[in-house]
PADREN-960788 format. One record per atom (N, C-alpha, C, O): x, y, z; atom name; residue number from 1. Coordinates in steps of 0.2 Angstrom, whole numbers, plus 2048, in hexadecimal, padded with zeros to 3 digits. Last residue first. Example, Ala and Ser with C-alpha at 12.3 -4.5 7.8 and 13.67 -1.06 7.14 Angstrom:
BEGIN
[site [840,7F5,823],N,2];
[site [844,7FB,824],CA,2];
[site [840,800,827],C,2];
[site [843,806,828],O,2];
[site [842,7E4,827],N,1];
[site [83E,7EA,827],CA,1];
[site [842,7F0,827],C,1];
[site [847,7EF,82A],O,1];
This chain:
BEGIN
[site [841,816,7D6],N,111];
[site [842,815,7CF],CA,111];
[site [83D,819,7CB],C,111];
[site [83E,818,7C5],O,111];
[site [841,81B,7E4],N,110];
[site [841,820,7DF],CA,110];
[site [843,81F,7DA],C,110];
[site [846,824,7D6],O,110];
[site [835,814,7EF],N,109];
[site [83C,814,7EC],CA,109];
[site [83B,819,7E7],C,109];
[site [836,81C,7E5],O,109];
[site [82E,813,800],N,108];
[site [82F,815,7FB],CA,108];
[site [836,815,7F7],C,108];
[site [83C,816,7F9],O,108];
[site [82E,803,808],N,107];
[site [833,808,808],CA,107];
[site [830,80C,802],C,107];
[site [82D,807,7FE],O,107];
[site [824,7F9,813],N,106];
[site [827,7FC,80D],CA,106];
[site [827,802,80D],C,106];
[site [824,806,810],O,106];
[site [828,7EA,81D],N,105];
[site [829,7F2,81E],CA,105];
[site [827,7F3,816],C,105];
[site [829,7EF,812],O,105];
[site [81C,7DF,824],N,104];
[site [820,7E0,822],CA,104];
[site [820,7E8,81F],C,104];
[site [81B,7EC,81F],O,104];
[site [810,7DF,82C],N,103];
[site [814,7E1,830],CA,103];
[site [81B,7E3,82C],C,103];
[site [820,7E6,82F],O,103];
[site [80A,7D1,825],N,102];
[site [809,7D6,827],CA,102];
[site [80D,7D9,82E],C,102];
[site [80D,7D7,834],O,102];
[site [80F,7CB,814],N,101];
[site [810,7C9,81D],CA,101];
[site [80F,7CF,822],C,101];
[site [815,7D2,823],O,101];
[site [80A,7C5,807],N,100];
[site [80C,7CA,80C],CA,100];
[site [80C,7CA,812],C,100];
[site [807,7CA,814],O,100];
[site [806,7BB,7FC],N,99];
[site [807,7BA,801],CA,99];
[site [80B,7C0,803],C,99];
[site [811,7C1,800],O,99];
[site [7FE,7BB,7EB],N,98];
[site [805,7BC,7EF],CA,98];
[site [804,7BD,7F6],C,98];
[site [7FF,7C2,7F6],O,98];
[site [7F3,7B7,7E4],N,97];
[site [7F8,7B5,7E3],CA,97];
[site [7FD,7B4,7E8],C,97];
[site [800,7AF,7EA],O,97];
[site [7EC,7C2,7EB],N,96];
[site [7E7,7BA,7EA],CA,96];
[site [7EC,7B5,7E8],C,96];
[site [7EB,7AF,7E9],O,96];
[site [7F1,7CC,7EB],N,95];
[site [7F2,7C9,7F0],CA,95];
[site [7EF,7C3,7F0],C,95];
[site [7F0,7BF,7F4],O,95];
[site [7F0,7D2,7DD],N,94];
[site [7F5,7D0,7E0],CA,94];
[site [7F7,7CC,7E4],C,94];
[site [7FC,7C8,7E4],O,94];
[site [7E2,7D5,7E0],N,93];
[site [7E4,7D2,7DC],CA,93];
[site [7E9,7CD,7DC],C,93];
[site [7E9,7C7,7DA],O,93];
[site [7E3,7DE,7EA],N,92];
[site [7E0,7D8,7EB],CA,92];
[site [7E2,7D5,7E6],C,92];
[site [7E5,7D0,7E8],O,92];
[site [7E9,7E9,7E1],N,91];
[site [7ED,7E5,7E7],CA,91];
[site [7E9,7E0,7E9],C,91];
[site [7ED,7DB,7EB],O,91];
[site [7E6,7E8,7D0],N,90];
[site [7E4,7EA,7D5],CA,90];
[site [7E9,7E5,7DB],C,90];
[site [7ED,7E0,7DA],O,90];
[site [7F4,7ED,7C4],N,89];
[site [7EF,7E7,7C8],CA,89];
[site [7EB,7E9,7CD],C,89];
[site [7EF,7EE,7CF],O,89];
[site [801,7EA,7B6],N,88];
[site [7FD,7EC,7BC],CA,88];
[site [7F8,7E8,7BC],C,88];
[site [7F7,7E3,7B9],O,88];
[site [80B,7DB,7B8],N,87];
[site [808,7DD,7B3],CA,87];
[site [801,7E2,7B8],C,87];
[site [7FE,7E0,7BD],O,87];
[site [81D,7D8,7BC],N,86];
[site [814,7D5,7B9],CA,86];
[site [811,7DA,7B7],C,86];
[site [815,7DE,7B5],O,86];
[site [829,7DD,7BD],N,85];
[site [82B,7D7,7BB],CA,85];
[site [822,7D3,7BA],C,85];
[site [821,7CD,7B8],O,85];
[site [824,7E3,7CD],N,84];
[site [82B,7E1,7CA],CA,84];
[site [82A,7DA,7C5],C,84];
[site [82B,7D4,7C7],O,84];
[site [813,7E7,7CF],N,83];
[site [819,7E4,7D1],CA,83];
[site [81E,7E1,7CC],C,83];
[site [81D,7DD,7C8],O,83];
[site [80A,7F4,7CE],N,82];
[site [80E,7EF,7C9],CA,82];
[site [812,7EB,7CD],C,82];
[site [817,7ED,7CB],O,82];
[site [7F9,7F7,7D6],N,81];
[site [801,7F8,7D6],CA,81];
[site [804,7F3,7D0],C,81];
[site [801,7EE,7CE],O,81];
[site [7EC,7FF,7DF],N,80];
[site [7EF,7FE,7D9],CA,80];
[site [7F5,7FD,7D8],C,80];
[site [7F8,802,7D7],O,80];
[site [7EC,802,7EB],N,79];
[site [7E6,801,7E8],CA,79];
[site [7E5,7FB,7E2],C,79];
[site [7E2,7F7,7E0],O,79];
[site [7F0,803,7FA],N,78];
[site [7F2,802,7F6],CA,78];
[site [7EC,7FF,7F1],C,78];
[site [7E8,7FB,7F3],O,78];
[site [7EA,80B,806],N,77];
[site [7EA,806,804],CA,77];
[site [7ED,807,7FC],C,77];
[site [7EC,80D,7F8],O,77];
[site [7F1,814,815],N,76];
[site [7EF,813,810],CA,76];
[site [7EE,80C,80C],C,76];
[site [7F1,808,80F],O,76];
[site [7ED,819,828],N,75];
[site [7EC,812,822],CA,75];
[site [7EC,816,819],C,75];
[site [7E7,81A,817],O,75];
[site [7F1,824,831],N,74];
[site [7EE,821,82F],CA,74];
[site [7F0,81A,82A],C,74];
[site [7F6,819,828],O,74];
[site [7FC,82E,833],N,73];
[site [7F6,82F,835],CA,73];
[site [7F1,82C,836],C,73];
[site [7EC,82E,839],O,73];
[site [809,82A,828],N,72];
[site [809,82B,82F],CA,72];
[site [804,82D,837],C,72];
[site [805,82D,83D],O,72];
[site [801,818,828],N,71];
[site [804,81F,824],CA,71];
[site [806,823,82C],C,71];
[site [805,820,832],O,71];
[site [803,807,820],N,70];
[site [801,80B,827],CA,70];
[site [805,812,826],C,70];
[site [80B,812,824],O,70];
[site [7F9,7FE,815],N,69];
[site [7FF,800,818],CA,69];
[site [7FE,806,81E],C,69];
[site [7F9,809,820],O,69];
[site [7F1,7F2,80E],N,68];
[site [7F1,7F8,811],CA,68];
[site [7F7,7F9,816],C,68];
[site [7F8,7F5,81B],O,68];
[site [7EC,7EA,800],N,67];
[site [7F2,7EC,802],CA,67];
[site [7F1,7F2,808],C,67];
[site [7F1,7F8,805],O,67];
[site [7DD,7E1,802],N,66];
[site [7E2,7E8,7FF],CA,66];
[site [7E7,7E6,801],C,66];
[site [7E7,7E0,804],O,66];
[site [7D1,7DA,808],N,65];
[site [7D3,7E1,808],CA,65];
[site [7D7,7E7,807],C,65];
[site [7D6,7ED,808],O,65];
[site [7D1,7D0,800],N,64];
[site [7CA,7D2,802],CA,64];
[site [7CE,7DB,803],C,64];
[site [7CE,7E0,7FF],O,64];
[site [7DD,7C9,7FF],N,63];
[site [7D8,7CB,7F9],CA,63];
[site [7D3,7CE,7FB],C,63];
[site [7D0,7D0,7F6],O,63];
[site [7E7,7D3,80A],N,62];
[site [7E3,7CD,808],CA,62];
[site [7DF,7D0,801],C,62];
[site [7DE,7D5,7FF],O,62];
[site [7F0,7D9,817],N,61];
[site [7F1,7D8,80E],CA,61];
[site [7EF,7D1,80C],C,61];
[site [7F3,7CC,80D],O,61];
[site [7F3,7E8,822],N,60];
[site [7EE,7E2,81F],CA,60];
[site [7F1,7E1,817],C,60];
[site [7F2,7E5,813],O,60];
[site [7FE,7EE,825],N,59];
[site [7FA,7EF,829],CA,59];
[site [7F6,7E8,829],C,59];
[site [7F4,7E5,82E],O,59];
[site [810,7F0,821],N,58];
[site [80A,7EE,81E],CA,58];
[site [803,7EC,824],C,58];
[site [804,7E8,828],O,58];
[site [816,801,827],N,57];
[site [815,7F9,828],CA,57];
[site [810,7F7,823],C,57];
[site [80C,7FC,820],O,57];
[site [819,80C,825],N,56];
[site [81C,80A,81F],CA,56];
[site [819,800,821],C,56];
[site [81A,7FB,81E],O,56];
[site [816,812,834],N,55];
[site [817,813,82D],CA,55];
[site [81C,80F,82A],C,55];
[site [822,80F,82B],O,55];
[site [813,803,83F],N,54];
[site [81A,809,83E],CA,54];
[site [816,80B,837],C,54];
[site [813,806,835],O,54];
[site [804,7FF,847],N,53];
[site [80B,7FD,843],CA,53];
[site [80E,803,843],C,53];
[site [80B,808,845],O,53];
[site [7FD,7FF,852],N,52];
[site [802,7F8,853],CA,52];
[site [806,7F9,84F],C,52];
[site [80B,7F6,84F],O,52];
[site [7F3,809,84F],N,51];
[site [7F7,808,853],CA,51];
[site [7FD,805,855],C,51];
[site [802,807,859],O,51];
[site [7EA,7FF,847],N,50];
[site [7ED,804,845],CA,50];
[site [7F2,807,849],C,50];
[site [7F7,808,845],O,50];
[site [7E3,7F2,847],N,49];
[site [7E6,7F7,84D],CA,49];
[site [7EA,7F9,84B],C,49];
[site [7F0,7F7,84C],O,49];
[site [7D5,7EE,83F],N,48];
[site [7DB,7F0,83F],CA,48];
[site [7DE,7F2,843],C,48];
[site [7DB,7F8,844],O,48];
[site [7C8,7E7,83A],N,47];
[site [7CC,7E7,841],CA,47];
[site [7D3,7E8,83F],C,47];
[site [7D7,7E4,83E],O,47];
[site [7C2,7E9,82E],N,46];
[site [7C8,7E4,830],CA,46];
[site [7CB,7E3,836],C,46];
[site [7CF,7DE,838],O,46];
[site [7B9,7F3,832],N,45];
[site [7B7,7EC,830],CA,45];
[site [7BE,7E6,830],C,45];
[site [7BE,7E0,832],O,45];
[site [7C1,7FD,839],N,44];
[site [7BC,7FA,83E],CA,44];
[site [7BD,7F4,83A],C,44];
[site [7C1,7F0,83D],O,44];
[site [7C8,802,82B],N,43];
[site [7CC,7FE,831],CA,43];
[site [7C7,7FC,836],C,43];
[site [7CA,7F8,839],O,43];
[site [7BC,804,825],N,42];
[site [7BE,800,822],CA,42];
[site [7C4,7FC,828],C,42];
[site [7C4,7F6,829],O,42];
[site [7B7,810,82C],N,41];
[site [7B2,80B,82B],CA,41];
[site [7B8,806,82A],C,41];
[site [7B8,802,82F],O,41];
[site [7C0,817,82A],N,40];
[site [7C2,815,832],CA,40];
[site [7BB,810,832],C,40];
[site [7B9,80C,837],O,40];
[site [7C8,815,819],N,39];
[site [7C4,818,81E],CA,39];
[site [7C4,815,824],C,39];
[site [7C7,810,826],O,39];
[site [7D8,816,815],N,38];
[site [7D6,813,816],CA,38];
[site [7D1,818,81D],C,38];
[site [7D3,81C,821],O,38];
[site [7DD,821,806],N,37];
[site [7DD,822,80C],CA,37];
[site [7D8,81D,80F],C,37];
[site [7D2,81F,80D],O,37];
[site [7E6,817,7F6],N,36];
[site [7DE,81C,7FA],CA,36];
[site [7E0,81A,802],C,36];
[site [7E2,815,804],O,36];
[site [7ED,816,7E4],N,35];
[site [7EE,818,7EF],CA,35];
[site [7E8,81A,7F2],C,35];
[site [7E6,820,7F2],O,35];
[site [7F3,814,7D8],N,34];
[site [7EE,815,7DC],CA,34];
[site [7ED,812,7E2],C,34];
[site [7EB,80C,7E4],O,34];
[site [7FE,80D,7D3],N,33];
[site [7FD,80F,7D0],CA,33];
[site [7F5,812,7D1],C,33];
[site [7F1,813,7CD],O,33];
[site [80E,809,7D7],N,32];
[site [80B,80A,7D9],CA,32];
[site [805,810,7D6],C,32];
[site [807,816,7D7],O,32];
[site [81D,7FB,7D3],N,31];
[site [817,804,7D2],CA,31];
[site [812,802,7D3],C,31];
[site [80F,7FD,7D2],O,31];
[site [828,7F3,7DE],N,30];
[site [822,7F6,7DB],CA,30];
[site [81E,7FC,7DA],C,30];
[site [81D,800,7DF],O,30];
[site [835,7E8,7E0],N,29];
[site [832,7F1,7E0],CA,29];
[site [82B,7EE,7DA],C,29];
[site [82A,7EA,7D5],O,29];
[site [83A,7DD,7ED],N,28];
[site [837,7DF,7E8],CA,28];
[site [833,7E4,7E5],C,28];
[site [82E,7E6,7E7],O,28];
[site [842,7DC,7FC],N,27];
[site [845,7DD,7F5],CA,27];
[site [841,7DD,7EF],C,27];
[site [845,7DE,7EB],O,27];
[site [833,7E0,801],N,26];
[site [838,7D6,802],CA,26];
[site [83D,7D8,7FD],C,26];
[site [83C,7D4,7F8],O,26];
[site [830,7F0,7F8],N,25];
[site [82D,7E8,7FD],CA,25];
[site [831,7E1,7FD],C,25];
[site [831,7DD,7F8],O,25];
[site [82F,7FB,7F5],N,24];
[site [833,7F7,7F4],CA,24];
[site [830,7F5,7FB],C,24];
[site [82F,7F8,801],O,24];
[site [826,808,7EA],N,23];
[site [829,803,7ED],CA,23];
[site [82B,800,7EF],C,23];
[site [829,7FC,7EB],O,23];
[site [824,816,7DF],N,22];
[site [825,810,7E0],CA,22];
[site [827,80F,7E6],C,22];
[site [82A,814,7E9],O,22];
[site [818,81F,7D4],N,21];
[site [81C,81F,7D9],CA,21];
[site [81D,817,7D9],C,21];
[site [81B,813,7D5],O,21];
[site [81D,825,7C5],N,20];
[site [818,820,7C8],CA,20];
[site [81E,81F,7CF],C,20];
[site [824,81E,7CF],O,20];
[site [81F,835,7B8],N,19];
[site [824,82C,7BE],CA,19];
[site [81D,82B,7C1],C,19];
[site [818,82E,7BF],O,19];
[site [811,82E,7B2],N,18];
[site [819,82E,7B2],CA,18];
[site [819,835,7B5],C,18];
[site [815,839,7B5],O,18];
[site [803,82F,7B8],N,17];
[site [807,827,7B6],CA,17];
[site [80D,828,7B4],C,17];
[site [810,823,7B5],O,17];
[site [806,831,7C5],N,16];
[site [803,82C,7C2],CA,16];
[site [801,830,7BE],C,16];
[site [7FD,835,7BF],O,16];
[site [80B,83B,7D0],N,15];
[site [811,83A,7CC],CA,15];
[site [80C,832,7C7],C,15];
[site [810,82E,7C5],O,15];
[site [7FD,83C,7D8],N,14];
[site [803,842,7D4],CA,14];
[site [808,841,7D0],C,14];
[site [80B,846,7CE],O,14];
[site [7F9,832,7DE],N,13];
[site [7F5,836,7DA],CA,13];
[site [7FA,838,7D5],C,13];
[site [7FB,837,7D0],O,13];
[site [804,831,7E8],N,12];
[site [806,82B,7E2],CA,12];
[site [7FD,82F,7DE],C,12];
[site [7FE,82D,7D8],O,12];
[site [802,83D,7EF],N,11];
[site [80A,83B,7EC],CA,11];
[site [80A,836,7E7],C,11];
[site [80E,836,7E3],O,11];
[site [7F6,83A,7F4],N,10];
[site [7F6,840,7EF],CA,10];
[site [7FC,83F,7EC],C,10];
[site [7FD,841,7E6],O,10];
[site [7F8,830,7FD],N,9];
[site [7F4,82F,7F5],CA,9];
[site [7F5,836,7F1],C,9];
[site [7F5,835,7EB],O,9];
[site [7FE,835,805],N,8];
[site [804,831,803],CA,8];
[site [7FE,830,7FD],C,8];
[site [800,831,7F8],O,8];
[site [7FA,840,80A],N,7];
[site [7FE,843,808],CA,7];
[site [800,83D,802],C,7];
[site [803,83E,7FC],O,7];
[site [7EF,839,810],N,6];
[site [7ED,83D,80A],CA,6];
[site [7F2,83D,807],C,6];
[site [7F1,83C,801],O,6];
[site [7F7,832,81B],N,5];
[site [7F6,82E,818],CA,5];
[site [7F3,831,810],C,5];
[site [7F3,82D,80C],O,5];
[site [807,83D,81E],N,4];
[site [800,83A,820],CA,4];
[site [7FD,834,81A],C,4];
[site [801,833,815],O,4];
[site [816,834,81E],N,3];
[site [814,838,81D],CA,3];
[site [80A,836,81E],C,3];
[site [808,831,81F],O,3];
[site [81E,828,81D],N,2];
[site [81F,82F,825],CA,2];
[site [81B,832,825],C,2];
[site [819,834,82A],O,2];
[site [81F,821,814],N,1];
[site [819,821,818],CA,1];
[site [819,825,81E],C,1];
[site [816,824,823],O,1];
């Protein structure tokens, strides 16, 4: 997530579907299977202070809004991902289950 936030969808566009980027959140990895450049429409309506996080922070992660992560220019949102051990998914989807705590770090991995 050093990298801009186009940079970071064009990197998980271009290795989908083999290799598929990955991961790594609380000790758990995950593919990632569709990534979008969050709009400045979309950080207004959350209130997002974009600002306050490092790349690679999690910024927002609700059923409503995704998984969104902080790039080095901006916001990307995690669209699409597998998590270790389930089954793909959209990231709300994931989030209606699973609790993320915002501000927590993800690492790209190279399984």
């Amino acid at each position: 997530f050093e990298n801009d936030a186009l940079s970071i969808v064009n990197l998980v566009r271009g290795v989908n579907l083999n290799p598929v980027a990955h991961f790594e959140l609380d000790g758990k990895n995950f593919k990632v299977y569709k990534a979008s450049v969050v709009s400045n429409d979309t950080i207004l309506r959350f209130n997002i202070d974009v600002n306050a996080f490092n790349p690679g922070d999690v910024a927002l992660a609700t059923s409503k809004s995704g998984l969104i992560v902080k790039a080095k220019d901006g916001l990307v949102r995690i669209d699409e991902l597998q998590p270790e051990g389930g089954k793909r998914m959209d990231s709300k989807s994931y989030l209606n289950g699973k609790k993320i705590e915002i501000g927590s770090k993800i690492n790209w991995t190279k399984n």
